[in-house]
KOLMI-637616 format. One record per residue (C-alpha): residue in one letter; residue number from 1; x, y, z. Coordinates in Angstrom, 2 decimals, padded with zeros to 5 digits. Layout:
N
ATOM   res     n         u         v         w
ATOM     A   NUM         X         Y         Z
...
REM end
This chain:
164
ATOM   res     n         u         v         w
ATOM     X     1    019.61   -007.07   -004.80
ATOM     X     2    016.43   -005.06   -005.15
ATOM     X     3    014.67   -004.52   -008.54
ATOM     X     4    012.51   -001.87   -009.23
ATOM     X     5    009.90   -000.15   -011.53
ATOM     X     6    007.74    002.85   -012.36
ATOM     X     7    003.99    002.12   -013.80
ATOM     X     8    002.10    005.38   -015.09
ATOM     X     9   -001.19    005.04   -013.70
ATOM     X    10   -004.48    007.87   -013.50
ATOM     X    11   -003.62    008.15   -010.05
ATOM     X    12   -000.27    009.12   -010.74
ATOM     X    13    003.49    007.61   -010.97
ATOM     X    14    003.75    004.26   -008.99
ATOM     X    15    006.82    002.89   -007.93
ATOM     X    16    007.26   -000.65   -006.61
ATOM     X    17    010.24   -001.80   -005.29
ATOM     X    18    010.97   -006.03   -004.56
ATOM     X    19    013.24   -008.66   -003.72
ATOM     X    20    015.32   -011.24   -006.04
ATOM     X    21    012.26   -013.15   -005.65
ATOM     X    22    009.36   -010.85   -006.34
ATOM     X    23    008.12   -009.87   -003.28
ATOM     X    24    007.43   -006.24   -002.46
ATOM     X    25    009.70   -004.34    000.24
ATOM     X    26    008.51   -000.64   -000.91
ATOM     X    27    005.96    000.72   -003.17
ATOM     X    28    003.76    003.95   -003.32
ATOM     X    29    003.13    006.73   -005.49
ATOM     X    30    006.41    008.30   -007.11
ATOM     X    31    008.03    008.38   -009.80
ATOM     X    32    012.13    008.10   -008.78
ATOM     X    33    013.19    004.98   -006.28
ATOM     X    34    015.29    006.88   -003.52
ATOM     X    35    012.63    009.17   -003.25
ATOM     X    36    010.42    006.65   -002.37
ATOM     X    37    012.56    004.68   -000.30
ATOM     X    38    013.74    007.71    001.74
ATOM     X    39    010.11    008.34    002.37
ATOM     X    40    008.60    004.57    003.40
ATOM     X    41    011.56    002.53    003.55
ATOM     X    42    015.14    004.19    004.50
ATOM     X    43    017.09    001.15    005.48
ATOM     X    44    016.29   -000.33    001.90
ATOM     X    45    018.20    002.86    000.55
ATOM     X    46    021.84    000.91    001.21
ATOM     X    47    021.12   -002.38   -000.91
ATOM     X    48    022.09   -002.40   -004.52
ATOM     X    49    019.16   -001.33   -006.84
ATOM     X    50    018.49   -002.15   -010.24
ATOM     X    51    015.50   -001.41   -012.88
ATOM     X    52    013.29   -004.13   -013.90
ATOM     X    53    009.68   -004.67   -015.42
ATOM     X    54    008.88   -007.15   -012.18
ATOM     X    55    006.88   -009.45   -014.50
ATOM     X    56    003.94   -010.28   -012.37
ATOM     X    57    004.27   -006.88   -009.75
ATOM     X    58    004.04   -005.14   -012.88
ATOM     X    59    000.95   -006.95   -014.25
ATOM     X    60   -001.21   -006.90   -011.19
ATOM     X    61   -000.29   -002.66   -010.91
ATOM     X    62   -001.80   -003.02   -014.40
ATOM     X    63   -004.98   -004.52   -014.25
ATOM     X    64   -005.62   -002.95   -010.99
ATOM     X    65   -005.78    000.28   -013.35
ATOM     X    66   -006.55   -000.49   -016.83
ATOM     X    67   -009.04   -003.60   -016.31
ATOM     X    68   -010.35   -002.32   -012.72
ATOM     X    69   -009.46   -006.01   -011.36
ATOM     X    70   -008.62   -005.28   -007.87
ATOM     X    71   -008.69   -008.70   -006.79
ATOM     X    72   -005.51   -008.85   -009.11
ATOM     X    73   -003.30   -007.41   -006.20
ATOM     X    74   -003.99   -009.99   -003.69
ATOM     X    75   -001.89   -012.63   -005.48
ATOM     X    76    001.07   -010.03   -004.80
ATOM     X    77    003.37   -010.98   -001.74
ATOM     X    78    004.67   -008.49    000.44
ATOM     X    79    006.77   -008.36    003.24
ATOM     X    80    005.96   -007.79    006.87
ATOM     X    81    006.59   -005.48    008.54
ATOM     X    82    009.18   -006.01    011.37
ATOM     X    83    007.04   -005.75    014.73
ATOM     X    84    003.97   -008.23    015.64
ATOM     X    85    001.73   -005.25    015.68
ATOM     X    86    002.49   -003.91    012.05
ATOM     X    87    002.47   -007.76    010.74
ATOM     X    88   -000.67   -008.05    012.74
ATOM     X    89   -002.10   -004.66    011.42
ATOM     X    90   -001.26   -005.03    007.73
ATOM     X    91   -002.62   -008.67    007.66
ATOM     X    92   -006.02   -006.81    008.68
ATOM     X    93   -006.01   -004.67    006.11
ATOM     X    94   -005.56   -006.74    003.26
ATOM     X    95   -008.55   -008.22    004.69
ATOM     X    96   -010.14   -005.10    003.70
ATOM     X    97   -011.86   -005.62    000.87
ATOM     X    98   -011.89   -003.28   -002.51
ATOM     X    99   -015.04   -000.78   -002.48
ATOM     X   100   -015.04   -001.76    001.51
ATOM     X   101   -014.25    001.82    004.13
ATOM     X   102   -013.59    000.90    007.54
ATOM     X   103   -012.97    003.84    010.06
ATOM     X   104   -009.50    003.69    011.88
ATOM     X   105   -012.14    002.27    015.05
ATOM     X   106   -013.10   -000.27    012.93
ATOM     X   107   -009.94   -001.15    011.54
ATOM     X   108   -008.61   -001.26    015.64
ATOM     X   109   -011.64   -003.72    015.96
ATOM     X   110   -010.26   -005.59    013.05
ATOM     X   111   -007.11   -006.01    014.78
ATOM     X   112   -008.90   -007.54    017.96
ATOM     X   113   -007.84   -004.24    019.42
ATOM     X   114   -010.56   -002.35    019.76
ATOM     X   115   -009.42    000.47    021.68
ATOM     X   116   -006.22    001.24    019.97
ATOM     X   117   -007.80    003.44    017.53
ATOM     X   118   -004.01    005.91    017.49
ATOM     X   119   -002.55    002.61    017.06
ATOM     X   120   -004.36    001.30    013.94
ATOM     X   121   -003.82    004.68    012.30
ATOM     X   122    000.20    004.72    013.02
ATOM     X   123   -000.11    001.49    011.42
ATOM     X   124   -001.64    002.82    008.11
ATOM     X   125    000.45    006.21    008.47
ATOM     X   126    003.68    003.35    008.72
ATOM     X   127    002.50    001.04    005.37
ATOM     X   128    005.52    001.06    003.49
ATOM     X   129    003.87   -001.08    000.61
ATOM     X   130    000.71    001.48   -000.72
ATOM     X   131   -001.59   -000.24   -002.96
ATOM     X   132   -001.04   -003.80   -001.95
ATOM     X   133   -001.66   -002.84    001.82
ATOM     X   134   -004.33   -001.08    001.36
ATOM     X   135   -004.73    001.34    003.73
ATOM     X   136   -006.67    003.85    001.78
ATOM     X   137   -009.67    001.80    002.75
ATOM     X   138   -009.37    003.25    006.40
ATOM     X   139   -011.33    006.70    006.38
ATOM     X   140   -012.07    008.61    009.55
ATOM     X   141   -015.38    007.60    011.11
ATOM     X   142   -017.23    010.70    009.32
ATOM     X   143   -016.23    008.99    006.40
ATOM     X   144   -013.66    011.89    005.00
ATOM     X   145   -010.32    010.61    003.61
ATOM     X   146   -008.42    011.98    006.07
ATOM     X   147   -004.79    011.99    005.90
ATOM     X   148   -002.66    009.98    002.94
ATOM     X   149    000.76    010.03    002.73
ATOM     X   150    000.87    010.77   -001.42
ATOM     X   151   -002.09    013.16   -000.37
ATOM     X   152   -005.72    012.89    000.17
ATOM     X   153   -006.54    013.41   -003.77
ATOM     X   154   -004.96    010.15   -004.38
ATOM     X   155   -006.49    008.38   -001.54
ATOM     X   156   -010.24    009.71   -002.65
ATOM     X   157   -009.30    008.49   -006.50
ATOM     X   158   -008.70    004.99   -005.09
ATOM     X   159   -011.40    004.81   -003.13
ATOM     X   160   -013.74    006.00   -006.06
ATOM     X   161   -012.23    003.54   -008.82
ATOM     X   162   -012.41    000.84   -006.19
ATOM     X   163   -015.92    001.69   -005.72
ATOM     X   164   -016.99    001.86   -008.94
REM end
């Protein structure tokens, strides 16, 4: 059984979708659940669904926003990806740290891969859980956004309240 819910934010509907126990399979930037799950995570489209606040999800979606306390989504869990490399990739960049950019080279480096610059950015275009991986940290090496899957206006906003 998933559970789901739908913060308004400044940046824009956010959707997170988790487990019985909290942790987050799906989340990005829209407003209605299949949509979302078609989009970063088809294979959670099958399991049962139902609406729920997420209690502590919820919360750290919340003051990430209102209170600008991005340290509050670190204390979210999410789950892995399936492969080694996307484990390997999304563990490096929630060691990217709010207000930090890292070009997709330096994000590679990150990974101890330092030549697998296509790689590191198929891992960011592949995050199924925006916001609490956050791969809008990774910018290309002339520092422009670059390419977002909820569009580069979104990425940009997150980067500036992040810097701010």
């Amino acid at each position: 059984m998933l559970k789901w819910t739908v913060v308004e934010t400044p940046a824009g509907p956010f959707c997170a979708v988790a487990d019985e126990r909290g942790v987050v399979r799906a989340s990005g930037w829209e407003s209605d659940v299949d949509e979302l799950l078609r989009e970063v995570a088809p294979e959670l489209l099958a399991e049962q669904r139902v609406a729920d606040d997420l209690g502590p999800v919820r919360s750290a979606v919340v003051d990430y926003y209102e209170k600008g306390d991005c340290a509050a989504l670190d204390s979210v869990e999410v789950r892995p990806a399936d492969t080694a490399f996307l484990r390997e990739a999304w563990a490096a960049l929630r060691g990217i740290r709010p207000g930090e950019r890292v070009s997709y080279r330096e994000f590679a480096g990150r990974m101890g891969r330092p030549t697998a610059t296509r790689a590191a950015a198929s891992a960011c275009a592949r995050n199924r859980t925006g916001l609490f991986v956050p791969c809008h940290r990774v910018v290309r090496s002339d520092g422009s956004v670059g390419q977002f899957r909820w569009g580069p206006e979104t990425k940009r906003w997150h980067l500036e309240h992040e810097a701010a």
